[in-house]
Legacy VTK file of the C-alpha trace (Angstrom):
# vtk DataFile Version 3.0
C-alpha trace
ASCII
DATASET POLYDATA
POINTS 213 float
147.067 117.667 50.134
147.922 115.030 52.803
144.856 113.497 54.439
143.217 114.763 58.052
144.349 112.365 60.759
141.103 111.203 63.050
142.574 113.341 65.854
142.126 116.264 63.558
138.765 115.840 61.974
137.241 115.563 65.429
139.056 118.402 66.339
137.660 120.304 63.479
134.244 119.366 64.320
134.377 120.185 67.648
135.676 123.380 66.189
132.894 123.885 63.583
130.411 123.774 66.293
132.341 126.379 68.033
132.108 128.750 65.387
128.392 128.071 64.572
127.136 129.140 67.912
129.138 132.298 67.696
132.188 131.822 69.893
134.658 131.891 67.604
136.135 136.108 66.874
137.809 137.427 63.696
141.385 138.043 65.540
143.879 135.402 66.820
145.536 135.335 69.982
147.487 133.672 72.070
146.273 132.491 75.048
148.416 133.144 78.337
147.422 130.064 80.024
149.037 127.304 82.393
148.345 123.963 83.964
149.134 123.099 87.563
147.899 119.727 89.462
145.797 118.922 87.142
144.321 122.708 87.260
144.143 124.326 83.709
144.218 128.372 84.322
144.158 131.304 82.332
145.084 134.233 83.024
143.667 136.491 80.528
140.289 135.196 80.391
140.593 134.950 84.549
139.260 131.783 84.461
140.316 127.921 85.701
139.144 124.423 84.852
139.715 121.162 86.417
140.976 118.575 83.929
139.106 115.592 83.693
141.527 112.478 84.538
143.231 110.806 81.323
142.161 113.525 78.943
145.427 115.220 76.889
145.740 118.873 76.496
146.216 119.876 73.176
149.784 121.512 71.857
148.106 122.928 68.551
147.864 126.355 67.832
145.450 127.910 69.268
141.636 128.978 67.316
140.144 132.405 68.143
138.875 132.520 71.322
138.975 128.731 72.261
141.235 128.925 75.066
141.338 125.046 75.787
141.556 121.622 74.032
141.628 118.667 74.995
141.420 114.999 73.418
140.980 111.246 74.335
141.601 108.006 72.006
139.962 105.306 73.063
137.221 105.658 72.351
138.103 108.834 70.374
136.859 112.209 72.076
137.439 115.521 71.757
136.803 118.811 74.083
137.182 122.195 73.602
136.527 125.266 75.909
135.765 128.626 74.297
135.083 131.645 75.732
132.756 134.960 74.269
130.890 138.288 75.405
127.755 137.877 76.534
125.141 138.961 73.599
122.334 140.941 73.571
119.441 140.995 74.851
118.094 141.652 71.519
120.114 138.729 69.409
117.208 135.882 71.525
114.449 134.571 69.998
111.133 134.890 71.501
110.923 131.518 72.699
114.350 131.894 74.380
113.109 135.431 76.333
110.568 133.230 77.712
113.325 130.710 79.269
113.757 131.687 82.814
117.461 132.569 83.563
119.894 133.691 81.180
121.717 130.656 81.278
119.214 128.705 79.695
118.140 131.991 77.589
121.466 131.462 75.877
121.853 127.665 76.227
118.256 128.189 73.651
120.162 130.701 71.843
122.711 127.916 70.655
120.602 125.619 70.515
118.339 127.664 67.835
121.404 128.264 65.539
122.627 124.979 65.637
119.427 123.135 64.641
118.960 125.912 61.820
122.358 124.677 60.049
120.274 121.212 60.119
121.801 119.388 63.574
119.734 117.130 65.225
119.221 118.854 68.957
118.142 117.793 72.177
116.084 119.581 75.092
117.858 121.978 77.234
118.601 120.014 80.907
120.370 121.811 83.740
119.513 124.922 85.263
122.863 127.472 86.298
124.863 125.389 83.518
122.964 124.334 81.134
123.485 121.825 78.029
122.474 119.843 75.743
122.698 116.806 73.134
123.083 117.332 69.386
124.196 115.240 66.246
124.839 115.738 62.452
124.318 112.101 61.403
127.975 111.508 61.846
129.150 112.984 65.365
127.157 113.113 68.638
128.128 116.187 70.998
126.948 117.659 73.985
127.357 121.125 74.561
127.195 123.390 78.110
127.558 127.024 78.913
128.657 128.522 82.288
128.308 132.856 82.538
131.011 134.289 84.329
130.145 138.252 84.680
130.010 139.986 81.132
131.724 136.327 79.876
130.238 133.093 78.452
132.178 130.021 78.607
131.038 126.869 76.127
131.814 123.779 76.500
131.686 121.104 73.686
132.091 117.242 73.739
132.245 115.982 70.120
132.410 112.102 69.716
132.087 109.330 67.016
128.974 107.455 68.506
126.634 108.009 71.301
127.909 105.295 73.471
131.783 107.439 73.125
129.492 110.569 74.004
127.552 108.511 77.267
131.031 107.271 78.067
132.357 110.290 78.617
129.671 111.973 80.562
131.110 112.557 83.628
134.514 113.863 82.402
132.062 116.567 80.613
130.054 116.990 84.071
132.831 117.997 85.909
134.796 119.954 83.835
131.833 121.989 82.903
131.096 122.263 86.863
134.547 122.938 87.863
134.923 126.527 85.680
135.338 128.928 87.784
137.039 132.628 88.198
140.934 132.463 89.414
140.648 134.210 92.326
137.417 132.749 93.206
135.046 135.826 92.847
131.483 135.782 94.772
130.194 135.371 91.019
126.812 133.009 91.693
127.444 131.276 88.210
131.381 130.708 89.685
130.001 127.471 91.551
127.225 126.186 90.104
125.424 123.398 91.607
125.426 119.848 91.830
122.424 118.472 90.243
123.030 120.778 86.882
125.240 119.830 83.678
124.337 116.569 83.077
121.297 114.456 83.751
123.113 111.086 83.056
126.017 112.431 85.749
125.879 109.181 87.137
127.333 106.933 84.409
130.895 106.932 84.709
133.482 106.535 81.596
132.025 102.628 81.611
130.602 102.873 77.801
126.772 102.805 79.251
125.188 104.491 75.821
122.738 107.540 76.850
119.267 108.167 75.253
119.096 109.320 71.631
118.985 112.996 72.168
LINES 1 214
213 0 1 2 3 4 5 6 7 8 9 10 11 12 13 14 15 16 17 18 19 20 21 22 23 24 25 26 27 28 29 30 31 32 33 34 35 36 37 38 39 40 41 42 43 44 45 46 47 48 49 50 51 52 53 54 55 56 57 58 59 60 61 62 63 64 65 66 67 68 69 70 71 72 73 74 75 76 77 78 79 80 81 82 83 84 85 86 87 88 89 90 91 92 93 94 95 96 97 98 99 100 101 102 103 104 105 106 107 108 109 110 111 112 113 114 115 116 117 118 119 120 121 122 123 124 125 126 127 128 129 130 131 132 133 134 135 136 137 138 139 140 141 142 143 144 145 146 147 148 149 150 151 152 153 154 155 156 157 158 159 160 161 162 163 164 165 166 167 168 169 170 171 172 173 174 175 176 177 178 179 180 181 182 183 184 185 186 187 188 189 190 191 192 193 194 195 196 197 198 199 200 201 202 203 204 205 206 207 208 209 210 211 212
């Protein structure tokens, strides 16, 4: 069996994390998506993003339910976009109940299942899109979640090194920010606001490292 290229591990990181939170579904399909100006929309999920300059859409077959993917090189970086029903009331821990929007009721939700497969997590920052930092001893990621309606839309950043992860901050800022429904429903999640997504917003893709999450 022929070895995984770099491009590919990363991408199947990005994609274990994916599936560990719950996005991923049994069933394969195939996306009926476009990209226009530098606007990535699709039309089943009725949703758009706004790609982050320099970053490369992915050609590869499509995973369940990740409905975008995206990659930079140097240094290497990989994004994915993912999309799910929004769970239960029931499936949050008590801690999470206590959070105090369901944004960050679910953005505690992932981060629970994530540090009980033994990742390395960071505190919940952001309030209408929240994310947060995590690491397996080998990648460093950030994750974010917008709610659109019934939907929830997850955004991870999986790099090789915290300074690749800093670096690429504000690409991960403003995509997460710029999610929004195509034909720009009153949803209050559709917009967002500027101070949430990421607390180090300011560092551009200058390789500035980020606090150990």
């Amino acid at each position: 069996m022929p070895l995984a290229t770099p491009r590919r591990r990363l991408l199947g990181a990005a994609l274990a994390v994916v599936v560990v939170v719950g996005i991923a579904m049994a069933s394969r399909h195939r996306a009926i998506a476009a990209i226009e100006g530098g606007t990535f929309t699709s039309t089943d999920q009725n949703v758009r993003v706004t790609l982050p300059r320099g970053w490369r859409v992915s050609d590869q077959a499509a995973y369940p339910r990740v409905i975008l993917r995206m990659f930079r090189t140097r240094p290497r970086a990989a994004m994915m976009l993912a999309v799910d029903p929004l769970p239960a009331a029931s499936a949050l821990p008590e801690d999470c109940v206590a959070e105090a929007t369901p944004p960050t009721q679910l953005a505690c939700l992932q981060k629970h299942r994530l540090a009980a497969l033994g990742f390395e997590v960071g505190a919940v920052q952001g309030g209408t899109r929240p994310w947060f930092d995590f690491a397996d001893g080998h990648r460093q990621s950030r994750q974010g979640l917008v709610i659109l309606g019934d939907q929830v839309f997850t955004l991870v950043l999986s790099a090789d090194s915290a300074a690749a992860r800093a670096q690429y901050a504000r690409s991960f800022d403003r995509a997460l920010r710029s999610v929004r429904r195509n034909e720009g429903e009153g949803d209050a999640a559709a917009t967002g606001d500027a101070t949430t997504a990421t607390g180090d917003a300011g560092v551009g893709d200058g390789g500035v490292a980020d606090p150990t999450p």
